[in-house]
C-alpha positions in Angstrom: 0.0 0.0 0.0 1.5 2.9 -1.3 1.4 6.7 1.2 -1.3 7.8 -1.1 -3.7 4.7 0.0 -2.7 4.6 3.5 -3.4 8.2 4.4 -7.0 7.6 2.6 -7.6 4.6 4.6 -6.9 6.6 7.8 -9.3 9.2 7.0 -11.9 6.7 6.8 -10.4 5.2 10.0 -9.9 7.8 12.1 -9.9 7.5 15.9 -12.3 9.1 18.4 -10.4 11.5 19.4 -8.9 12.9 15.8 -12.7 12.8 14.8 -13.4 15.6 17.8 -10.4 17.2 16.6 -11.6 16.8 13.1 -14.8 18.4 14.1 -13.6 21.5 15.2 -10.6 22.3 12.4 -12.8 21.2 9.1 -14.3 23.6 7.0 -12.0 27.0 7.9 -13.7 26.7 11.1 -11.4 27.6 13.2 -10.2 31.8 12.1 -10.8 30.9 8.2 -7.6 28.5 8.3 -7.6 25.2 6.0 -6.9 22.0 7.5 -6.8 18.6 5.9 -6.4 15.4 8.0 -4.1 12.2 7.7 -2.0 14.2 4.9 1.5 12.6 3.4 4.2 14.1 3.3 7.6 12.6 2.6 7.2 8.8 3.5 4.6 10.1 7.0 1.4 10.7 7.2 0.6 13.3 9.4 -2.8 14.0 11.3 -3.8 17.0 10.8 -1.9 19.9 8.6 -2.4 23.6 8.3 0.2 24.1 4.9 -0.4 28.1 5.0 0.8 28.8 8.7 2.8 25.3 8.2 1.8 23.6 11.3 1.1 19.5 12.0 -1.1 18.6 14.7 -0.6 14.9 15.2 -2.9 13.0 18.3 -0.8 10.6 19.9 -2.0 7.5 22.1 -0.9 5.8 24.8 1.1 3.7 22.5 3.6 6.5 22.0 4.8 6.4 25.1 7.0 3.6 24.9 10.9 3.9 23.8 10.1 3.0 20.3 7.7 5.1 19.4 9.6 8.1 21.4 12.6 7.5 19.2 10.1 7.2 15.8 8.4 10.4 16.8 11.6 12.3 17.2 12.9 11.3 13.9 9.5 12.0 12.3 9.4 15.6 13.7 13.0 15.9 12.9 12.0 15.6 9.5 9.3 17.6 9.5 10.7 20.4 10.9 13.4 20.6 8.3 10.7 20.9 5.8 10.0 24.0 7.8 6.7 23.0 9.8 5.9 23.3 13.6 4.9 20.1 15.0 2.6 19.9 18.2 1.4 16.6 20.0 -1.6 15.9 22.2 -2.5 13.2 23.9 -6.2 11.5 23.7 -6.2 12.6 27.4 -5.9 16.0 26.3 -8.4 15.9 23.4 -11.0 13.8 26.2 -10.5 16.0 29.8 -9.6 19.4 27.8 -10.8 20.4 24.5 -10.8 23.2 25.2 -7.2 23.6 26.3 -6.3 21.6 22.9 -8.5 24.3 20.7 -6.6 27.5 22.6 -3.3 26.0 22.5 -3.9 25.9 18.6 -5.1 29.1 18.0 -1.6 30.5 19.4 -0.1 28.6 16.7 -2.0 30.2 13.7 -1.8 33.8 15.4 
């Protein structure tokens, strides 16, 4: 399965919690910006991408919190900040106990 195919099968499998993100950043909802979700870039697929202010959003789980993932994640945001985006992470906890939090933190990124 090529990049292309994955990212569209994770748009039609998207988790609970990018879904609540989803619901908030589609449609220039949020101060007329454009997301899109589960977007490729390079060989990643990213979670959600803003490509005028240049900033990822990605949702992480409880799976990346073991050594493995911590090491993938670095390299991954390595990479994507050499392409010139900001990268910032929330957990489902976040997204579940604090939307609200989540949505503010955001908005100081596309100010």
């Amino acid at each position: 399965m090529n990049t292309t195919e994955k990212a569209r099968n994770l748009r039609k499998n998207m988790t609970k919690q990018e879904r609540i993100v989803w619901q908030f950043l589609r449609n220039r909802s949020v101060n007329g910006h454009k997301f899109r979700r589960q977007y490729p870039i390079g060989n990643y697929i990213v979670d959600f991408i803003c490509n005028e202010k240049k900033l990822i959003i990605e949702i992480d789980g409880g799976q990346h919190n073991d050594d493995k993932h911590i090491r993938y994640d670095q390299e991954r945001t390595k990479y994507l900040e050499t392409k010139g985006y900001k990268v910032i992470r929330f957990w489902n906890s976040d997204i579940e106990n604090n939307i609200e939090g989540v949505y503010q933190e955001i908005l100081k990124y596309l100010d």
